[in-house]
C-alpha positions in Angstrom: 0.0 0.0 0.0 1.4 3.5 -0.7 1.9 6.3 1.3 -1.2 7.9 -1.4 -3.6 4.8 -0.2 -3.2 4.9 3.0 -3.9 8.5 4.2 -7.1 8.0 1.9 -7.7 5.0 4.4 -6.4 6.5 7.7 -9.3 9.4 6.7 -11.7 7.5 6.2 -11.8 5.8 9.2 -10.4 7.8 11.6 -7.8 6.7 14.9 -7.6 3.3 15.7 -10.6 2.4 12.5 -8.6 1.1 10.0 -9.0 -2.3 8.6 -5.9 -4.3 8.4 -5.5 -6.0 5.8 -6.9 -4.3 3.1 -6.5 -4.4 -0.6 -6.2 -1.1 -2.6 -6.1 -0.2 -6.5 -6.3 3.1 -7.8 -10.2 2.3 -8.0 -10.6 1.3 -4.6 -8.2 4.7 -3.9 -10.7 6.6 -5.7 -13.8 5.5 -4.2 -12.2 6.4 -0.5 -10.7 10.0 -1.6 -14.9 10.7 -2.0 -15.9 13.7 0.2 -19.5 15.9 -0.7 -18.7 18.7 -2.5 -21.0 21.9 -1.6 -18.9 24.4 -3.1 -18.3 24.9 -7.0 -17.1 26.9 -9.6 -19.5 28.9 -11.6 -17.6 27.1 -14.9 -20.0 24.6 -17.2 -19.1 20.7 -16.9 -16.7 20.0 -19.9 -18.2 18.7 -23.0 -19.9 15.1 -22.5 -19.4 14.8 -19.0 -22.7 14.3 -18.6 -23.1 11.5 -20.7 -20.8 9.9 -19.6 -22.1 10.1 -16.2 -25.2 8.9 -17.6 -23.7 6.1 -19.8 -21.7 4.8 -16.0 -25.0 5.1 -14.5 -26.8 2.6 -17.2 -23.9 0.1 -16.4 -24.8 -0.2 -12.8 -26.5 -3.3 -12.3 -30.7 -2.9 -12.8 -33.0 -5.6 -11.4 -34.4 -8.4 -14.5 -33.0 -5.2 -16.8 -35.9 -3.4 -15.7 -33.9 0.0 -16.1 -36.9 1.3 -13.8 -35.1 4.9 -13.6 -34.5 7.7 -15.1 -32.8 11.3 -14.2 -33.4 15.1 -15.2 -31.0 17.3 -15.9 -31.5 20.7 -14.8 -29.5 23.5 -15.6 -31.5 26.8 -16.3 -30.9 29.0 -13.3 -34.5 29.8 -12.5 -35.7 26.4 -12.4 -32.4 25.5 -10.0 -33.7 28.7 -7.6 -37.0 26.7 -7.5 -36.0 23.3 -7.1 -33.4 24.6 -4.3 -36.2 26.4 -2.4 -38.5 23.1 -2.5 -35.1 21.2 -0.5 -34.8 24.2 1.8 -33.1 26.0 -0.3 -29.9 24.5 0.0 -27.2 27.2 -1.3 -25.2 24.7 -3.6 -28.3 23.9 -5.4 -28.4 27.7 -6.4 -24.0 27.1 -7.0 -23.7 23.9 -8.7 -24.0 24.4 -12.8 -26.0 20.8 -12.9 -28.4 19.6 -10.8 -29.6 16.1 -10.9 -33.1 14.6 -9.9 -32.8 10.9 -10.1 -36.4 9.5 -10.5 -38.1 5.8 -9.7 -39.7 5.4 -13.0 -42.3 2.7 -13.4 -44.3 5.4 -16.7 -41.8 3.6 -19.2 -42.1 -0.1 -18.1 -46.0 0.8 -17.9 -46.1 2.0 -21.6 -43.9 -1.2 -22.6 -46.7 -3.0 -21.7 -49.2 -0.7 -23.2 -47.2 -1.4 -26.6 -47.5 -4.8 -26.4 -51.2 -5.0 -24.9 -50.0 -6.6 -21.2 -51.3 -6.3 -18.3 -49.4 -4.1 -16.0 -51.0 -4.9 -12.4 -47.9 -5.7 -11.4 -46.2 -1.8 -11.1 -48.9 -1.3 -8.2 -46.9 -3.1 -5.8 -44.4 -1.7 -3.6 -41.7 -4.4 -4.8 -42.0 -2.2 -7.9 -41.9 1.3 -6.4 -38.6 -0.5 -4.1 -37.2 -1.9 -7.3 -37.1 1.7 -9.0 -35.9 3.5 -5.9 -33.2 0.6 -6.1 -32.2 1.0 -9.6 -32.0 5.1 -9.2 -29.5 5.1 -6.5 -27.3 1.9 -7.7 -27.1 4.2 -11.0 -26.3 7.3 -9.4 -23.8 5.9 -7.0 -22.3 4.9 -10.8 -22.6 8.6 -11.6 -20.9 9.8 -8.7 -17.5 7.6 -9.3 -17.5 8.9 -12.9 -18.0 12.5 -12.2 -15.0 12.2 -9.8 -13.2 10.0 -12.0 -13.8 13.5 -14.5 -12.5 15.9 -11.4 -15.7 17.1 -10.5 -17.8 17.3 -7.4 -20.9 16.2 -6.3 -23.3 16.1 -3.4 -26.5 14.0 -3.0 -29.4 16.4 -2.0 -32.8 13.9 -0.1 -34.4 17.7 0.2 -36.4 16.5 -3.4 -38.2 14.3 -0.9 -39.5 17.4 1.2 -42.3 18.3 -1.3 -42.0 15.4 -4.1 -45.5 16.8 -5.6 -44.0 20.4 -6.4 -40.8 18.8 -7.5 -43.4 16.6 -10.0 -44.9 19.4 -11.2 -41.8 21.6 -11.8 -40.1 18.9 -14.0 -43.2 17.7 -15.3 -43.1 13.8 -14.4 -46.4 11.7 -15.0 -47.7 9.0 -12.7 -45.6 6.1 -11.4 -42.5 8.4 -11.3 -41.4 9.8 -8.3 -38.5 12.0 -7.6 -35.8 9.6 -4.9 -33.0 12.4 -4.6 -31.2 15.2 -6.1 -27.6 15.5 -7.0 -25.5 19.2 -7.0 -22.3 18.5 -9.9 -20.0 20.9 -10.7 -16.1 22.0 -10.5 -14.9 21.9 -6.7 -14.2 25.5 -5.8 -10.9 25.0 -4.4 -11.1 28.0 -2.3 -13.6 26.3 0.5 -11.8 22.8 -0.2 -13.9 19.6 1.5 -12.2 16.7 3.7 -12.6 13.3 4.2 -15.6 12.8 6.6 -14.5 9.7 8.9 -17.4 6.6 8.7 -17.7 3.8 11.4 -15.4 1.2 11.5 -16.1 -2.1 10.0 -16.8 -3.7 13.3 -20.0 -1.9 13.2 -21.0 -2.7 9.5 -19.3 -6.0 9.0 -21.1 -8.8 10.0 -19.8 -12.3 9.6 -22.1 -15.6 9.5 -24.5 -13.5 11.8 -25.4 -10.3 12.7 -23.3 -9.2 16.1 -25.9 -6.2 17.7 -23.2 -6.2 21.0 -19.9 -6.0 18.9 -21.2 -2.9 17.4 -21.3 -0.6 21.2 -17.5 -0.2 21.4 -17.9 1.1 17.4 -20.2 3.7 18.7 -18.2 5.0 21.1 -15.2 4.8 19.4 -16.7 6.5 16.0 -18.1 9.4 18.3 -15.2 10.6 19.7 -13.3 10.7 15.9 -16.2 12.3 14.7 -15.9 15.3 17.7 -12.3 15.4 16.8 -12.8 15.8 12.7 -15.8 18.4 13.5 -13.5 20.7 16.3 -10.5 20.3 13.2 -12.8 21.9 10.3 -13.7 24.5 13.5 -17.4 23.7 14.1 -19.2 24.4 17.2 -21.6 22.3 18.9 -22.7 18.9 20.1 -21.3 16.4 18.1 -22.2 13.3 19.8 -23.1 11.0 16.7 -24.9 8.4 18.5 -27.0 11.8 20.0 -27.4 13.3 16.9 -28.3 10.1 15.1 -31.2 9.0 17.9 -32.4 12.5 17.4 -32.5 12.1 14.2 -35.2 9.2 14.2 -36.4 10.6 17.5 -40.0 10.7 15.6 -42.4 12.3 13.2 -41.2 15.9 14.1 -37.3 15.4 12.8 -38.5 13.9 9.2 -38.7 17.6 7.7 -42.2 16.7 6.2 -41.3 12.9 5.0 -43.4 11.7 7.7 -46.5 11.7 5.3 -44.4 10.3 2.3 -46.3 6.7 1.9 -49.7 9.1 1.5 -47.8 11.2 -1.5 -45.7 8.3 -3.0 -49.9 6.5 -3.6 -51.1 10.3 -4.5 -48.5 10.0 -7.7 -49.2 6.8 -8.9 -47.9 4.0 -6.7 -50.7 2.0 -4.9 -48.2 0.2 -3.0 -50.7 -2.6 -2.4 
């Protein structure tokens, strides 16, 4: 392992997190120098970046080759500004020169079978609606490598989630397609660069032969305290217990920012979800 590799590791783990042994390629390098980019360049992606993004995205794996996704790409500053403000209004939504929305999209497998006179009872089941929210974030996840492969930056935004009927409406989607996240790409302004943010060790994750609930407390504790160290290093202020902030989190309905009636609005545009 080189000296490259293994800060990329000691990062991403943190003090005393680090898996050993590990294998590492350049790909493997890559996918641990990720970080969420928030800040960008005003400067246009170069010249079939985006498909290329897009043509990474359609080799992820898709479940029976269903391909039940699809993505709009949304770069007219006006339509950003409204998009942002339905997400809270998230600042590098308004930055970013492309913004993604990555869709579950059961229209196109709906109108297969319209074109060949088939029943299509089977899209009103949530395995369907689960299978396209599936196949939009194993594509995107595709995305992401390529974009950085490219250079760029990128940043997944859930805020599409807040109000999924006014982000239908704005981009114009019919029934059975429902808007899973957003992603901000763009050129990393290196002015306000972005670190590695730490994740738990693989104690807490990796599970072998069965899952081990108690093996995953000393994790907790461990990941907290690198956490509070990372945070008070990029000079941030506040309580950073992430066991605390994670439980408040999922505390209840209150800390969903408006998700909490999302099985009534999923049904309201098009998914029965019998």
């Amino acid at each position: 392992m080189n000296q490259h590799h293994s800060d990329a590791l000691a990062l991403r783990y943190g003090e005393g997190g680090q898996p050993d042994p590990i294998q590492i390629n350049d790909t493997i390098d890559l996918l641990l120098h990720h970080r969420s980019v928030r800040d960008y360049r005003p400067d246009p992606l170069p010249e079939g970046a985006l498909e290329a993004m897009v043509a990474a995205a359609q080799s992820a794996s898709t479940s029976s080759n269903l391909q039940a996704w699809s993505v709009v790409a949304v770069e007219e500053p006006d339509k950003k500004g409204r998009l942002a403000r339905l997400a809270g209004d998230q600042r590098h939504i308004h930055a970013c020169p492309v913004f993604l929305v990555w869709l579950a999209d059961l229209a196109r497998l709906e109108r297969a079978a319209l074109l060949r006179n088939t029943p299509s009872e089977g899209l009103d089941y949530f395995e369907l609606f689960l299978l396209g929210a599936i196949d939009a974030a194993l594509a995107a996840q595709n995305a992401v490598v390529a974009a950085e492969s490219l250079g760029l930056g990128t940043v997944y935004i859930g805020g599409m989630r807040n109000r999924p009927q006014d982000v239908a409406s704005e981009l114009g989607l019919p029934a059975r397609v429902f808007p899973v996240f957003g992603m901000c790409v763009g050129w990393p302004d290196e002015a306000k660069p972005t670190e590695i943010k730490p994740r738990l060790g693989q104690g807490a994750v990796l599970h072998r032969e069965h899952y081990q609930a108690s093996a995953q407390d000393a994790e907790i504790e461990r990941y907290t305290q690198v956490m509070r160290a990372f945070y008070a290093a990029q000079g941030m202020r506040g309580n950073f217990d992430w066991a605390q902030r994670s439980a408040l989190r999922v505390a209840g309905p209150q800390a969903l920012d408006g998700r909490d009636v999302l099985r009534q609005i999923v049904e309201q545009l098009g998914f029965p979800l019998r």
